[in-house]
TIZA-246035 format. One record per residue: y, z, x of N, C-alpha, C in turn; residue in one letter. Coordinates in pm, 1 decimal. Last residue first. Example, Ala and Ser with C-alpha at 12.3 -4.5 7.8 and 13.67 -1.06 7.14 Angstrom:
<zabas>
<<-225.0 708.0 1285.0> <-106.0 714.0 1367.0> <3.0 787.0 1290.0> S>
<<-569.0 780.0 1319.0> <-450.0 780.0 1230.0> <-330.0 780.0 1320.0> A>
</zabas>
This chain:
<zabas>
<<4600.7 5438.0 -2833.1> <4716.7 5465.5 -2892.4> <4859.2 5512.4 -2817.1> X>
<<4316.6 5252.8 -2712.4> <4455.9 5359.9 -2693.0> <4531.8 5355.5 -2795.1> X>
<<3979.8 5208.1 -2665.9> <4077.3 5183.2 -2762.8> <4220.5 5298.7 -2719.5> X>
<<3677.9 4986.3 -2575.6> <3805.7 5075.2 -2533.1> <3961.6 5095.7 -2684.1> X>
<<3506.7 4868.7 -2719.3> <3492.8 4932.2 -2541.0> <3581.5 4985.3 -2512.7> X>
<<3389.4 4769.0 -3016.3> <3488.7 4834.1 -2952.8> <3443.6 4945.5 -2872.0> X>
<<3124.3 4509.0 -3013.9> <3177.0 4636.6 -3013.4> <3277.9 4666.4 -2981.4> X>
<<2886.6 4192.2 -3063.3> <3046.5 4277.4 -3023.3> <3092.6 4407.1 -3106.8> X>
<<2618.7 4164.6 -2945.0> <2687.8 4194.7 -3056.6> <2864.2 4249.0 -2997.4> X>
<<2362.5 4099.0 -2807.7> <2464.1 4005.7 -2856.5> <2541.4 4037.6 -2972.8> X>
<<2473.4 4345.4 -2535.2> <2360.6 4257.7 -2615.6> <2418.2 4159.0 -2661.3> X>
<<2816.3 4381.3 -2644.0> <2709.9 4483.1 -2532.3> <2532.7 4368.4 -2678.9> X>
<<3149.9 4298.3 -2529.5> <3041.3 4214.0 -2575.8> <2888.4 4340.9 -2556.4> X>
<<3433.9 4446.3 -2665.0> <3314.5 4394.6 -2560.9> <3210.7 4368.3 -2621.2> X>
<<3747.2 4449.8 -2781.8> <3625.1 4464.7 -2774.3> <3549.7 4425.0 -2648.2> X>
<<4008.7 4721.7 -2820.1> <3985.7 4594.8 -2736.3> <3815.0 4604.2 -2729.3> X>
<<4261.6 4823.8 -3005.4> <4144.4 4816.8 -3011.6> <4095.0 4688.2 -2877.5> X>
<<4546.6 5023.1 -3044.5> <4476.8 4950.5 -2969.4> <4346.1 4891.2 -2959.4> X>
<<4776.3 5126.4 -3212.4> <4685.2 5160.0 -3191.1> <4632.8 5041.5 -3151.1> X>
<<5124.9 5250.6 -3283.7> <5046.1 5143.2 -3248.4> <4934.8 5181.4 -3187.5> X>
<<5370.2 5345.7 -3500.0> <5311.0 5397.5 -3405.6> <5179.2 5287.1 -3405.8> X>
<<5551.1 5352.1 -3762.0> <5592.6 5294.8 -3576.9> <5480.7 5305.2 -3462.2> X>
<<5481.4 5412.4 -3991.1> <5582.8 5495.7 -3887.1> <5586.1 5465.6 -3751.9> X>
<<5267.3 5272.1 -4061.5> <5401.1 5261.3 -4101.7> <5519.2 5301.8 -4059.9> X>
<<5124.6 5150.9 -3748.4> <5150.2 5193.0 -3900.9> <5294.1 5238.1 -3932.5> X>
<<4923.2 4844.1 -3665.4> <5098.2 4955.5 -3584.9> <5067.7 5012.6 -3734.9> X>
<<4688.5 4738.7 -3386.5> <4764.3 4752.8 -3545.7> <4903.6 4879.8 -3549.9> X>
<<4597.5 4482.6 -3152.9> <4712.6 4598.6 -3210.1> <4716.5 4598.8 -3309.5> X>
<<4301.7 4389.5 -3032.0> <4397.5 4385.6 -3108.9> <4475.2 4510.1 -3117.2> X>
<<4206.2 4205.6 -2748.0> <4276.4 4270.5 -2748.5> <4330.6 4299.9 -2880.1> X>
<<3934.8 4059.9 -2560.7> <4022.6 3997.1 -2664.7> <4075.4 4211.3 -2733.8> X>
<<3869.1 3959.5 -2193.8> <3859.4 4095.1 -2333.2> <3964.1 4055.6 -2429.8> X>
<<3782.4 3889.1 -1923.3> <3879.1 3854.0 -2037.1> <3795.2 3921.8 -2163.3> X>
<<3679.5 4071.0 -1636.4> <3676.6 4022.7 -1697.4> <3777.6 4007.2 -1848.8> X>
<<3826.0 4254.8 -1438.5> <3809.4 4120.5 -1413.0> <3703.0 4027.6 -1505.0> X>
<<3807.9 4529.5 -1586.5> <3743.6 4473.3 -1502.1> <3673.2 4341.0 -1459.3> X>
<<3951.1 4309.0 -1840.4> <3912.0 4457.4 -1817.0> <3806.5 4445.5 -1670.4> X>
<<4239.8 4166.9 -1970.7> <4143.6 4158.6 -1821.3> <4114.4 4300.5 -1838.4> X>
<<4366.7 4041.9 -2260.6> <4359.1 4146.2 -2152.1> <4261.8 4120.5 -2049.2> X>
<<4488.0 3853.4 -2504.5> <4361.1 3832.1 -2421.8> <4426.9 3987.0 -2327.2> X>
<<4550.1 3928.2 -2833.8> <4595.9 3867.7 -2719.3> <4456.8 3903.9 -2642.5> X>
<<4737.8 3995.3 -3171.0> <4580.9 3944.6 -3102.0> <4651.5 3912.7 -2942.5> X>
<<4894.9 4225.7 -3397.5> <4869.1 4123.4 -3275.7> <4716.5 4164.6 -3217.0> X>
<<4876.0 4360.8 -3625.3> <5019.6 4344.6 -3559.0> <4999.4 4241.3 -3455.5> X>
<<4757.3 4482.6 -3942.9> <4718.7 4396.5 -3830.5> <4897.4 4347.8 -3735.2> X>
<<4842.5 4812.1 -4008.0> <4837.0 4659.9 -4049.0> <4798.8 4550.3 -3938.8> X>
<<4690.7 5076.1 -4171.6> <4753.3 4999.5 -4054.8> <4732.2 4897.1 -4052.8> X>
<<4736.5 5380.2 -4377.1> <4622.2 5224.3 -4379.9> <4735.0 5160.6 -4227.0> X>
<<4636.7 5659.7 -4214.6> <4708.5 5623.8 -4294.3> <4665.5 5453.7 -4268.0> X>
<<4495.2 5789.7 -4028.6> <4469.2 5871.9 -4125.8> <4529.2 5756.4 -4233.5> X>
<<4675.6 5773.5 -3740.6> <4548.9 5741.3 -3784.4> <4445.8 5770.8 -3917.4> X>
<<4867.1 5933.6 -3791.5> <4881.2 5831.3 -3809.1> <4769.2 5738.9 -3858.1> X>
<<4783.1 6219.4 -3699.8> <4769.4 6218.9 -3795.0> <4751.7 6054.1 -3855.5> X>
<<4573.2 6333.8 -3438.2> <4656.5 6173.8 -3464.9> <4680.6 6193.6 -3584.8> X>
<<4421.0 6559.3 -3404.7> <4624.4 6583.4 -3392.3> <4648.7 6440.7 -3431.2> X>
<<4184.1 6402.0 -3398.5> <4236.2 6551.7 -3536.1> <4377.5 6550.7 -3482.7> X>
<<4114.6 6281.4 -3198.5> <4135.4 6213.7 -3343.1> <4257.1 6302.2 -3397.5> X>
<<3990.8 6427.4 -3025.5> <4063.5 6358.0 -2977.0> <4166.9 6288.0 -3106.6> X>
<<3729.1 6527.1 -3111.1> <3806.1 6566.7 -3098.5> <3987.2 6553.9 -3056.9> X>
<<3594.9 6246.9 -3106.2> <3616.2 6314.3 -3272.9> <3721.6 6402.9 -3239.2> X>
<<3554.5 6273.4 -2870.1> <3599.5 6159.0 -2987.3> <3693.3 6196.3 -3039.3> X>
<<3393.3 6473.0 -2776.2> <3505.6 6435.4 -2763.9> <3645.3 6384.7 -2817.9> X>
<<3177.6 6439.5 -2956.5> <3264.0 6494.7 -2972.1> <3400.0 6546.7 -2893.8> X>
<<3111.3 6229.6 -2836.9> <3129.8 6165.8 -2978.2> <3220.4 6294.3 -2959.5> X>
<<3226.3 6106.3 -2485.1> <3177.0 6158.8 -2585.5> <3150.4 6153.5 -2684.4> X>
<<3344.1 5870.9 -2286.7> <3354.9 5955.9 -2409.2> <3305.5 5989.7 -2512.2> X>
<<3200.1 5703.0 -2124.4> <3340.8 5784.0 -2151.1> <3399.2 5884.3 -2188.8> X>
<<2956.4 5664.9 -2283.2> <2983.4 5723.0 -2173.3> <3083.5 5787.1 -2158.1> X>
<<3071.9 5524.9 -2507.1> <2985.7 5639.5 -2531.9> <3014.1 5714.0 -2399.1> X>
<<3192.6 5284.0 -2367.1> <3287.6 5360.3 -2418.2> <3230.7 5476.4 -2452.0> X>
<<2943.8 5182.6 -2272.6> <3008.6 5210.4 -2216.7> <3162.5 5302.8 -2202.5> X>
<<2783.1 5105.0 -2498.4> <2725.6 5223.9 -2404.6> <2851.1 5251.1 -2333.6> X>
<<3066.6 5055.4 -2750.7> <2965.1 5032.8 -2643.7> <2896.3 5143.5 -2598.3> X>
<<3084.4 5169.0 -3079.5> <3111.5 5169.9 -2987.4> <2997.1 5114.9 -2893.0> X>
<<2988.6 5261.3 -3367.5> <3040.9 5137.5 -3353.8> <3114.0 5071.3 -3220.4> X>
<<2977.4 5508.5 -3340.3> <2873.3 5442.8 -3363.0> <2898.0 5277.2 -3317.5> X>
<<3254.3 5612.1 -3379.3> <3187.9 5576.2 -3285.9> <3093.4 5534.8 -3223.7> X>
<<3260.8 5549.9 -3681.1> <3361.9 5483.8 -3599.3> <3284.7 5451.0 -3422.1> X>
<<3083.2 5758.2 -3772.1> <3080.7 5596.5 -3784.5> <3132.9 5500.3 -3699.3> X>
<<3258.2 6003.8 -3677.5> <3109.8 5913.9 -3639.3> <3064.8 5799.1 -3615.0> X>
<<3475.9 5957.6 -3852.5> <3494.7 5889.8 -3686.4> <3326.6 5907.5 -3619.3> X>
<<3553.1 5942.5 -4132.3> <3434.3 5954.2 -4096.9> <3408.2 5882.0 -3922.4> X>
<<3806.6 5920.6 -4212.4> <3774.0 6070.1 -4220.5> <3603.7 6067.3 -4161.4> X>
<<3877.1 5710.4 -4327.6> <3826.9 5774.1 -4440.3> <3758.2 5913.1 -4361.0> X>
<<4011.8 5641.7 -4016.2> <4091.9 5644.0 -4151.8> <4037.6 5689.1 -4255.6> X>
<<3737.0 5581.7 -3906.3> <3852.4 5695.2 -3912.1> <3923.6 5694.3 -3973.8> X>
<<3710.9 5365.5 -4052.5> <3598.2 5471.1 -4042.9> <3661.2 5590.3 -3975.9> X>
<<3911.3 5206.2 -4007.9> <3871.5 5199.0 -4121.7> <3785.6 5367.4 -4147.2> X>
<<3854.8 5117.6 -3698.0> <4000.9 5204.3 -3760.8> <3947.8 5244.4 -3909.0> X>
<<3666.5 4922.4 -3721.2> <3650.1 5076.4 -3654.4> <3775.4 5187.9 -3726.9> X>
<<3707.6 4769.1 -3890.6> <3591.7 4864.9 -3947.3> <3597.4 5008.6 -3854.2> X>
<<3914.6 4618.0 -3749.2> <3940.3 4702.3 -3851.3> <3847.5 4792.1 -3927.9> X>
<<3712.6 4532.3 -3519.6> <3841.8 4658.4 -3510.5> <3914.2 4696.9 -3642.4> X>
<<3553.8 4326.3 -3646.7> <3538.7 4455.5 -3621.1> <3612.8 4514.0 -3553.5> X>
<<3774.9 4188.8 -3777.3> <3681.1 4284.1 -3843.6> <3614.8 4312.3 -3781.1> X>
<<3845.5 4086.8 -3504.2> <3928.3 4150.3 -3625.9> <3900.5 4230.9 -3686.5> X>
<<3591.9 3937.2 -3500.7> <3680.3 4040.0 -3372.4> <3774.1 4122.0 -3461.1> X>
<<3635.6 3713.0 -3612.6> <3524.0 3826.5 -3619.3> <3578.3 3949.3 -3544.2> X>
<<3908.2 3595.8 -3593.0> <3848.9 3648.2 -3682.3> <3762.7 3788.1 -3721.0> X>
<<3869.1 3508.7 -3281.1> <3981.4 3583.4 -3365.2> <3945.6 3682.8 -3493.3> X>
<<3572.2 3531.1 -3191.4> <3665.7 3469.6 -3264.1> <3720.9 3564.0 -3284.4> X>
<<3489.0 3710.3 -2894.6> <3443.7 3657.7 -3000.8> <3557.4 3618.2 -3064.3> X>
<<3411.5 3603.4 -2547.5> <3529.8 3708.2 -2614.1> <3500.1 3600.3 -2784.9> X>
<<3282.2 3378.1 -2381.5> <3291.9 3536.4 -2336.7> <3400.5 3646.9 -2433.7> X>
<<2940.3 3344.3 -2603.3> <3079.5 3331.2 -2605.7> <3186.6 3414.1 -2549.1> X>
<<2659.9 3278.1 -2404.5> <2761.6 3365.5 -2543.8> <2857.9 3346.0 -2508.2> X>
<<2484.9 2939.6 -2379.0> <2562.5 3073.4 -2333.4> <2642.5 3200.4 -2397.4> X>
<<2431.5 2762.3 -2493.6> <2318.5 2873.9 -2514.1> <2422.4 2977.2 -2512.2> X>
<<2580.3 2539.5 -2294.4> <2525.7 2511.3 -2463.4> <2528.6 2645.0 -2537.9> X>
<<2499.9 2593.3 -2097.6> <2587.3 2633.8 -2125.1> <2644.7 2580.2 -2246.3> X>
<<2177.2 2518.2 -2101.0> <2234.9 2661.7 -2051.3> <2393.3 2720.5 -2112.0> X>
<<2168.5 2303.2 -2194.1> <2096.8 2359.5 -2306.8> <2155.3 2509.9 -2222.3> X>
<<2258.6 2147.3 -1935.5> <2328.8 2134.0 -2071.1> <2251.1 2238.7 -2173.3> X>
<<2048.8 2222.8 -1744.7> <2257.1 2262.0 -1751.4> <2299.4 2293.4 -1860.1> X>
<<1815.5 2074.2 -1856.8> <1806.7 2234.8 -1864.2> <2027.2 2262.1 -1829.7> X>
<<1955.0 1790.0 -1845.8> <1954.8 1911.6 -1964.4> <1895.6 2026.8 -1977.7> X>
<<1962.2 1784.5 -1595.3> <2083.2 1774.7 -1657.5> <2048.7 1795.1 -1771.4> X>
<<1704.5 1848.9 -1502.5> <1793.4 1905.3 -1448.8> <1906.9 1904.9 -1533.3> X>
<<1547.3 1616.4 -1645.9> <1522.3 1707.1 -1661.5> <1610.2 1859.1 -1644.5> X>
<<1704.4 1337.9 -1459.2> <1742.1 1395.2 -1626.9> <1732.4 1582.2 -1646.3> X>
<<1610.6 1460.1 -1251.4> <1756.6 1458.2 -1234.0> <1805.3 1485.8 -1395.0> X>
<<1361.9 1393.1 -1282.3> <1403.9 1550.9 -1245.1> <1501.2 1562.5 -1259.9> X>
<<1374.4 1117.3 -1374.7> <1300.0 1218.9 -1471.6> <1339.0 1330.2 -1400.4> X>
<<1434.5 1051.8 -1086.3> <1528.6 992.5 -1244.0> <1470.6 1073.9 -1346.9> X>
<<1167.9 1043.8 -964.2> <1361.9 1125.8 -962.6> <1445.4 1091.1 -1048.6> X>
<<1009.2 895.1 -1058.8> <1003.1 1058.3 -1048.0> <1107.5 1122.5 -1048.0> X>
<<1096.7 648.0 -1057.9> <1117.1 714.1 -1198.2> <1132.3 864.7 -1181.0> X>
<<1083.0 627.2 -788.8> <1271.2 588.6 -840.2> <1192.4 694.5 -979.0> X>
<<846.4 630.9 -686.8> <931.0 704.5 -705.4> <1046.8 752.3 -768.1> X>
<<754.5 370.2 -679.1> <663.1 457.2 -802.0> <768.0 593.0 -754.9> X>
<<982.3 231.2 -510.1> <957.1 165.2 -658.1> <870.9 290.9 -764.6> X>
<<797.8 352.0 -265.5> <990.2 383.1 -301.4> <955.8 319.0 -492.7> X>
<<542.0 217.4 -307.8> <581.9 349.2 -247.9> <720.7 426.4 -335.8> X>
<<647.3 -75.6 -196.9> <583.5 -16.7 -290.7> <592.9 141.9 -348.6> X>
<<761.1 -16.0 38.4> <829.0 -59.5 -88.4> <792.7 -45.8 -209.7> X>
<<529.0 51.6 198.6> <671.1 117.6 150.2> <683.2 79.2 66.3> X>
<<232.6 -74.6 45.3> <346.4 -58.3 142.4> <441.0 5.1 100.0> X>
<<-117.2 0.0 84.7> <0.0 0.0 0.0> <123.3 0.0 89.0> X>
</zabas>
């Protein structure tokens, strides 16, 4: 058999790995999660969190947290942390969306403000495939 021969039963082999290659890529970042969830979804869930303190039930609220914000902080910590906010008690309105950097990564960011001026922070994370609130300030 000669070279040429040879080269010719090859060309397909590599043209089939190269395909093969370019759609394992494509089915990867196809697949991939999304690094910060819709506007939307994201929304609701920072208003379920606020929501669940606001009826007085910040369990819930913290249930609704990462491993990583658990760590942080406690439940009864939490919880303890709550009781002087009175603000937090009262309905709050959606005020702004924006992007933040949390340890060099992009984190979607909401503010709600209440009626008396005062602004609360929600910023989620991704933990598995679900999004949670990882951090929150007032």
């Amino acid at each position: 058999m000669s070279g040429s021969a040879r080269y010719g039963s090859a060309k397909p082999i590599i043209l089939v790995a190269v395909l093969i290659v370019a759609v394992a890529a494509a089915v990867w970042l196809w697949s991939r999660p999304a690094s910060q969830p819709g506007v939307d979804a994201g929304r609701t869930i920072a208003e379920a969190f606020l929501k669940h303190i606001q009826e007085g039930h910040p369990d819930q609220a913290w249930e609704g947290t990462t491993a990583e914000f658990k760590s942080a902080q406690g439940k009864e910590s939490f919880v303890r942390e709550l009781k002087p906010v009175k603000f937090l008690g009262e309905p709050l309105e959606f005020a702004s969306v924006q992007t933040v950097t949390v340890q060099q990564q992009p984190r979607t960011e909401y503010s709600f403000r209440a009626k008396t001026g005062e602004t609360v922070r929600v910023v989620l994370g991704r933990e598995n495939t679900s999004w949670k609130v990882d951090r929150w300030a007032r």
